[in-house]
KOLGUTOR-880890 format. One record per residue (C-alpha): x, y, z; residue in one letter. Coordinates in steps of 0.02 Angstrom, whole numbers, padded with zeros to 5 digits, always signed. Example, Ala and Ser with C-alpha at 12.3 -4.5 7.8 and 13.67 -1.06 7.14 Angstrom:
REM residues 2
+00615-00225+00390A/+00684-00053+00357S/
***
This chain:
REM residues 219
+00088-00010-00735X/+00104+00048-00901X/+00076+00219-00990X/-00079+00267-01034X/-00020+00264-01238X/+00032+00060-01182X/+00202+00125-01169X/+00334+00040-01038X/+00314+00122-00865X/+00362+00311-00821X/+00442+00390-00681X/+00246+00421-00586X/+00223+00407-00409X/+00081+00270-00342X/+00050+00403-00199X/-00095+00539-00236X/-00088+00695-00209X/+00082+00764-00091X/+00159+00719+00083X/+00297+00770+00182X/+00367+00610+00250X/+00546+00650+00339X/+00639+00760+00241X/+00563+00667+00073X/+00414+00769-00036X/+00323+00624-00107X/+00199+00685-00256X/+00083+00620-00383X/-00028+00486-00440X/-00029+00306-00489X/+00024+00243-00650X/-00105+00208-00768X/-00103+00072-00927X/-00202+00046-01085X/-00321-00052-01041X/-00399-00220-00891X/-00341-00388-00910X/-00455-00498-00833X/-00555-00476-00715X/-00592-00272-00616X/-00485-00272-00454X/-00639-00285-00306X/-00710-00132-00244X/-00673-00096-00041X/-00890-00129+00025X/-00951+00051+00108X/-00952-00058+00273X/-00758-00084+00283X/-00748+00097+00292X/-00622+00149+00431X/-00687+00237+00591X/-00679+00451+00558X/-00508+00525+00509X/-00445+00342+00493X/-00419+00333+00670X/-00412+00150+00730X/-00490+00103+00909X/-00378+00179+01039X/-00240+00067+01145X/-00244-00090+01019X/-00057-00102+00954X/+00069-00205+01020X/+00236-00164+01066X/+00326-00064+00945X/+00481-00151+00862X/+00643-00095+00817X/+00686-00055+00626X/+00714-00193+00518X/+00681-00199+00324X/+00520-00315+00279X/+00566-00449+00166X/+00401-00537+00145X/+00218-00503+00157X/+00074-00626+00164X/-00120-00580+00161X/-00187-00758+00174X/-00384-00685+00163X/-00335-00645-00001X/-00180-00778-00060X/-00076-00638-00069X/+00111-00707-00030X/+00243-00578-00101X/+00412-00537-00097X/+00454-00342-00048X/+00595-00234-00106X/+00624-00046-00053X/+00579+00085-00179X/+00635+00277-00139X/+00616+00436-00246X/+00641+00447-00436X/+00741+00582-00506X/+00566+00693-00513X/+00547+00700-00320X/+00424+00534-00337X/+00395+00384-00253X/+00447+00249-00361X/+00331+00117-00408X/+00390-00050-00382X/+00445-00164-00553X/+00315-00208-00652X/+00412-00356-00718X/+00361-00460-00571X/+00185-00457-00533X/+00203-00536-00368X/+00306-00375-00295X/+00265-00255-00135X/+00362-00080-00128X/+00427-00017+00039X/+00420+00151+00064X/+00616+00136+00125X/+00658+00314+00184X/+00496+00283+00310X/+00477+00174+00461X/+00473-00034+00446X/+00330-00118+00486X/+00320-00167+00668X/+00413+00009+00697X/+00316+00156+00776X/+00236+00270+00658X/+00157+00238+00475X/+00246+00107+00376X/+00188+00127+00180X/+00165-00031+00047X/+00111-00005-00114X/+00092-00133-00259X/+00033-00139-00417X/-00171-00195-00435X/-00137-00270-00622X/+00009-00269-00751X/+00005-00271-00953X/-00014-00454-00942X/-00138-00473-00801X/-00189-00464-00607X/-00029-00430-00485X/+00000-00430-00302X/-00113-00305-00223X/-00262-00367-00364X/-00369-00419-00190X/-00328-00274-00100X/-00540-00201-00115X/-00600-00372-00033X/-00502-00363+00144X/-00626-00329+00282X/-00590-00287+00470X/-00504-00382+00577X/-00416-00498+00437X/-00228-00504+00431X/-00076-00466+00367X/+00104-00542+00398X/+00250-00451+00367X/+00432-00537+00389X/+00585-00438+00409X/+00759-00464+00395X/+00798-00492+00542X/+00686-00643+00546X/+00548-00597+00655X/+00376-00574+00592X/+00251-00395+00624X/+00073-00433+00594X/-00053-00331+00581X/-00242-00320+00619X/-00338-00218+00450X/-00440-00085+00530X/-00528-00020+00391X/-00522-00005+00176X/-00567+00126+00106X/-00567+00212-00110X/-00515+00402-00133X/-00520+00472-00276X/-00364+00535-00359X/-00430+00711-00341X/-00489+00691-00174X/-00342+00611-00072X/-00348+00629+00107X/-00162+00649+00126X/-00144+00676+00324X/-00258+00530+00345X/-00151+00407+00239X/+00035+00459+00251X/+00013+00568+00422X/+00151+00455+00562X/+00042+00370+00689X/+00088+00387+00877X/+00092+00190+00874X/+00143+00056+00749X/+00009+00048+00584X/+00020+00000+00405X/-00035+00069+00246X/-00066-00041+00095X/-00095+00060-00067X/-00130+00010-00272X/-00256+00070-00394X/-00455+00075-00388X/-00577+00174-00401X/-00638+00126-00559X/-00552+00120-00746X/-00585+00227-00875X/-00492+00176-01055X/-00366+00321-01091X/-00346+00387-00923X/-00325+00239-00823X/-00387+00197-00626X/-00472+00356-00561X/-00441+00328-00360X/-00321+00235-00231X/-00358+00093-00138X/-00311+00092+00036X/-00310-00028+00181X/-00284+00044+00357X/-00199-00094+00510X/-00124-00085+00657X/+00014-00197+00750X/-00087-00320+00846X/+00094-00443+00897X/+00240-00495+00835X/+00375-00648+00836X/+00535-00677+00834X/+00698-00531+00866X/+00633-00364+00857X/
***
């Protein structure tokens, strides 16, 4: 994302609000830029809502994994097929956002767990770019029980059932409920939403809740 003044990105954090994950202090907000090209990321429907607190149907993940670096993530409800690279802290104390030079880029939270691991893996992507719609655009559309493919480096593939999608505002972030480590293997997809407003940008986070229903391959 850009600056709000159209300048080239800062050193922001995509996470709202603040969570201890490990020994790591992750703090602020998403980027914002100068203004939508295109068409307005979809809005998660009311009904996709997850279950209270987040909490996904007891005694549906599979078999936790060992750790292994994702590579590769595909969405195919929503054509999203995307390279991912690790992102850490910037020299603030915040998450990095991934480049913005690639639109078709996911961000691994790399001082967390990998996807397929147990606990909360955490991938965030930008919803649009200065020169239009990038990987997590599609993110608001997902529904229950679509899902998401994540390949590793050490060649096996984690997929995931979505469990529920859900907009916070940026003031309003349910922090425990988002970056809080699960007792069993889920995912967190994150970008922008919650509305634009010209000057200050997306107003809310966008994210998708899933569990590990299986996996392929080592691991």
């Amino acid at each position: 994302m850009a600056r709000p003044d159209g300048g080239p990105a800062g050193h922001r954090s995509p996470w709202s609000g603040a969570v201890l994950l490990g020994a790591a202090m992750v703090a602020g907000a998403w980027l914002v830029q100068d203004g939508l090209h295109g068409s307005p990321p979809p809005a998660p429907a009311p009904a996709e809502a997850p279950g209270v607190g987040g909490v996904r149907p007891a005694g549906l993940s599979g078999t936790p994994m060992g750790r292994s670096r994702p590579v590769r993530i595909s969405i195919p409800a929503i054509g999203v097929d995307a390279p991912v690279n690790g992102v850490g802290l910037d020299p603030e104390g915040h998450l990095a956002t991934p480049p913005d030079q690639d639109r078709n880029l996911a961000g691994w939270y790399q001082a967390g767990v990998t996807p397929g691991q147990r606990g909360t893996a955490l991938l965030a992507g930008h919803v649009d770019t200065a020169t239009g719609p990038a990987v997590f655009h599609g993110l608001g559309a997902l529904r229950r029980g679509d899902r998401i493919d994540v390949l590793r480096d050490d060649r096996s593939t984690a997929w995931f059932t979505v469990d529920g999608v859900e907009v916070y505002p940026r003031t309003a972030f349910p922090d425990q409920q988002v970056y809080g480590q699960a007792p069993d293997p889920q995912l967190r997809l994150i970008t922008c939403g919650g509305g634009y407003r010209k000057g200050d940008g997306y107003q809310g986070n966008v994210v998708v809740y899933a569990h590990l229903a299986g996996h392929r391959g080592p691991g």
